[in-house]
Structure formats: structure tokens, C-alpha cells
C-alpha positions as a Markdown table, in Angstrom:
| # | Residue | x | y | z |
|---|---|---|---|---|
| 1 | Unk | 26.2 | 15.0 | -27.8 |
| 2 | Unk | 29.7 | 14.4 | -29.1 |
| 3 | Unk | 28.5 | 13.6 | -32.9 |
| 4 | Unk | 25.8 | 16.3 | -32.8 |
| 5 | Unk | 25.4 | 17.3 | -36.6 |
| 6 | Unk | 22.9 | 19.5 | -38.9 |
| 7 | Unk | 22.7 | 16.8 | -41.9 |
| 8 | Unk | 24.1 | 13.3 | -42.5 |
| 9 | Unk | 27.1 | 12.8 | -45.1 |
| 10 | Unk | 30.5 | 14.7 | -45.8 |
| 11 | Unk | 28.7 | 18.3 | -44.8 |
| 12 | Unk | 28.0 | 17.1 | -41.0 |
| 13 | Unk | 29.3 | 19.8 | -38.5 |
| 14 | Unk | 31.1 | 18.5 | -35.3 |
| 15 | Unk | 29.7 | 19.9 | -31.8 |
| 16 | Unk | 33.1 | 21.9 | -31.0 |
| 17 | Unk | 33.2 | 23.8 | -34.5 |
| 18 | Unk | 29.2 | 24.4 | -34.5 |
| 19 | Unk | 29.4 | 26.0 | -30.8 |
| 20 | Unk | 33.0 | 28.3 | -32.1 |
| 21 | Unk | 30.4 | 29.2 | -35.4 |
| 22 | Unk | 27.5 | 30.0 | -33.4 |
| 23 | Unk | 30.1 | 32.3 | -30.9 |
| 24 | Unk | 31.5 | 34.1 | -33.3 |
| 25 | Unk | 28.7 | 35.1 | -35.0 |
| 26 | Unk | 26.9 | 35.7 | -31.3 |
| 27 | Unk | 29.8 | 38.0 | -31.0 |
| 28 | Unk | 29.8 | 40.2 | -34.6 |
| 29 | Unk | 25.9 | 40.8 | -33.8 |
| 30 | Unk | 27.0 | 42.4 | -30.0 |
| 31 | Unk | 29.5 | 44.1 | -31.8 |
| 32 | Unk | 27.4 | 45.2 | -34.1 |
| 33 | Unk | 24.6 | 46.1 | -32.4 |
| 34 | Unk | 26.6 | 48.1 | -30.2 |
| 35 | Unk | 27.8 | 50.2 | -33.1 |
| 36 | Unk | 24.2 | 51.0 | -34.1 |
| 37 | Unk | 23.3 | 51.7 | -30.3 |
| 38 | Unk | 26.8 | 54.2 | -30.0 |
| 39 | Unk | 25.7 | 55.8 | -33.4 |
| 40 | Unk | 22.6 | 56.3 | -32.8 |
| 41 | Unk | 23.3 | 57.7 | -29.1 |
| 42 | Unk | 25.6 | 60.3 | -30.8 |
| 43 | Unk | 23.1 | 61.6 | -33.6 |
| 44 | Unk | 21.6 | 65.0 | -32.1 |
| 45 | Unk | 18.2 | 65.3 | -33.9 |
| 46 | Unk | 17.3 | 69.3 | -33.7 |
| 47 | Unk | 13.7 | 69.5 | -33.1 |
| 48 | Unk | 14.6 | 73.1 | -33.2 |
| 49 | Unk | 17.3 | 74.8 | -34.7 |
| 50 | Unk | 16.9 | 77.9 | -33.5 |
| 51 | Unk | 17.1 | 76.5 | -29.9 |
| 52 | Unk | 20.3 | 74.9 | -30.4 |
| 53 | Unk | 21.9 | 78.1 | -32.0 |
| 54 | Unk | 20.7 | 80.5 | -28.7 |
| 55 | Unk | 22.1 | 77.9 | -26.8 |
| 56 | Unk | 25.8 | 78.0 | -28.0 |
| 57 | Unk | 25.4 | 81.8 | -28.4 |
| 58 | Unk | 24.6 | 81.8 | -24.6 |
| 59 | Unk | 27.6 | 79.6 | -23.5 |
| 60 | Unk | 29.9 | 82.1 | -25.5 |
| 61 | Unk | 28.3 | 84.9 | -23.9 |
| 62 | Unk | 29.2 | 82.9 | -20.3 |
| 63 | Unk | 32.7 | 82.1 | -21.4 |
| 64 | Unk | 33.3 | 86.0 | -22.0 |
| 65 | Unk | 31.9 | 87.1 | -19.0 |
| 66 | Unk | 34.2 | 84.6 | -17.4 |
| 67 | Unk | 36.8 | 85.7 | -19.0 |
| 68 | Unk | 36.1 | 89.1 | -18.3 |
| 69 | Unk | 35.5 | 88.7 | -14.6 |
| 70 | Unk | 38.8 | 86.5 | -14.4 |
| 71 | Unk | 40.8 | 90.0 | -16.2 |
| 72 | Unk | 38.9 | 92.1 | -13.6 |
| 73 | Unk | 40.1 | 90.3 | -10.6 |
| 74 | Unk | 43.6 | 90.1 | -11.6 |
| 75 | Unk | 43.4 | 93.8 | -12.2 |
| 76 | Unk | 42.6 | 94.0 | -8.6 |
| 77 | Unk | 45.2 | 92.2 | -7.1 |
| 78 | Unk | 47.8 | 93.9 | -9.4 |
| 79 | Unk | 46.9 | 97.3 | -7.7 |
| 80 | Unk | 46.5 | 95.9 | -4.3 |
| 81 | Unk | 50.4 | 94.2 | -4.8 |
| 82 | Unk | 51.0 | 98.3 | -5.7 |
| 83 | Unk | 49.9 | 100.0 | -2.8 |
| 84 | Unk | 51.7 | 97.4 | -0.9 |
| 85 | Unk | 54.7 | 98.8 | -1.2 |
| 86 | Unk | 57.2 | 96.4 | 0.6 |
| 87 | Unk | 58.7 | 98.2 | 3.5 |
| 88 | Unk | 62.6 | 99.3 | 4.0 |
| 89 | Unk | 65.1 | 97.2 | 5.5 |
| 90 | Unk | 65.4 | 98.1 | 9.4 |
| 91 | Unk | 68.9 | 100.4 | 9.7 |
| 92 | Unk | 70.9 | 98.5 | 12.4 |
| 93 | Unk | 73.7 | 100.4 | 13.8 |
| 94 | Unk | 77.1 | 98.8 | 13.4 |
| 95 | Unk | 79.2 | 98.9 | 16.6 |
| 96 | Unk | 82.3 | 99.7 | 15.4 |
| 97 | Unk | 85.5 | 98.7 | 17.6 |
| 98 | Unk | 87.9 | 101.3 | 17.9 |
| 99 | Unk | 91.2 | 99.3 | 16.6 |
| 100 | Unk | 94.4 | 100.4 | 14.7 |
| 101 | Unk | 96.5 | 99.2 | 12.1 |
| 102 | Unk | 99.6 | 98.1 | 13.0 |
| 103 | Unk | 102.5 | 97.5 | 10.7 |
| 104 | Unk | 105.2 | 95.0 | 11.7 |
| 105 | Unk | 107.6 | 94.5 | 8.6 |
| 106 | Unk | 105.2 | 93.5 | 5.6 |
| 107 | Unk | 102.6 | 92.3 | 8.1 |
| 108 | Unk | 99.8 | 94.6 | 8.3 |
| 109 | Unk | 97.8 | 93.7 | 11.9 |
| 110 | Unk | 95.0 | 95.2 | 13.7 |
| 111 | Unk | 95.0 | 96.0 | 17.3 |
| 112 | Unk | 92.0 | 96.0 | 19.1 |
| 113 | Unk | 91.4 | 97.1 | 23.0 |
């Protein structure tokens, strides 16, 4: 199969190049046909226009209610963070020692029982 050709003379095609030929033109038509298939997947062909218009009018109308309900409940916890007022620090005595100053030269010291 190594001297495979399509006609005799100087325009005779080797088996290697004919098989890169016939791949790379295998590969453009994939290519190709994928294209079409991805385009034509993407074309939205309204049967109704009407329909498609209450449709996106009905999606905004869900996104504002969401939005809406989302405002709401942060209203809510805003006043319940309010009322919860955050209680005062516990008052803990100090015990204080009864101690006196004593002064010895420029040294001041304290004295403590």
C-alpha cells in the first residue's frame, strides 16, 4: 500500500500525504459542523413573543421581591440587635490595703501591714 496513488504520472499522491489530506479536511468538517450545531443550539426561535416578554417581566418581579424580603429581614435583625442592649460590666469591689507612704530621703516607699 506504500505507492497507493489517485492517477499515474507527476500528479500521483503518496499514501502518508493522502491520509494527512484526507485528516485535515476530516477535521475542518468536525469543526465546522460543530460551529453550525453550537449556533444553531444558541438561536432562540420565539414562537411567541409575548410569552417570552411575561416571562422576563416575571423574573424581575421575583428578583424584587427577593430583594425586598432580603431588606425586610435585615430590618429585623437591626431592631432585635437594638433591644438587645448589651449588659453593664459587673462592679467588682477593689480591696484596698491599708498602706502608707513613707519617705526616706528622695525615696518615696509604701508600707503595707
Amino acid at each position: 500500500m506504500a505507492g497507493f496513488y489517485f492517477s499515474r504520472g507527476k500528479e500521483a499522491m503518496s499514501h502518508p500525504r493522502f491520509l494527512t489530506v484526507l485528516t485535515a479536511a476530516a477535521l475542518v468538517a468536525a469543526s465546522l459542523w460543530g460551529v453550525a450545531s453550537n449556533a444553531s443550539a444558541q438561536v432562540v426561535i420565539p414562537t411567541n413573543r409575548d410569552t417570552l416578554i411575561q416571562q422576563n417581566e416575571l423574573q424581575t418581579l421575583r428578583n424584587q421581591l427577593q430583594r425586598q424580603q432580603f431588606q425586610q429581614q435585615q430590618q429585623l435583625y437591626r431592631e432585635q440587635d437594638r433591644q438587645n442592649v448589651p449588659k453593664p460590666r459587673p462592679e467588682v469591689p477593689v480591696v484596698k490595703q491599708n498602706c502608707r507612704s513613707q519617705v526616706i530621703g528622695t525615696t518615696i516607699s509604701r508600707v503595707c501591714p
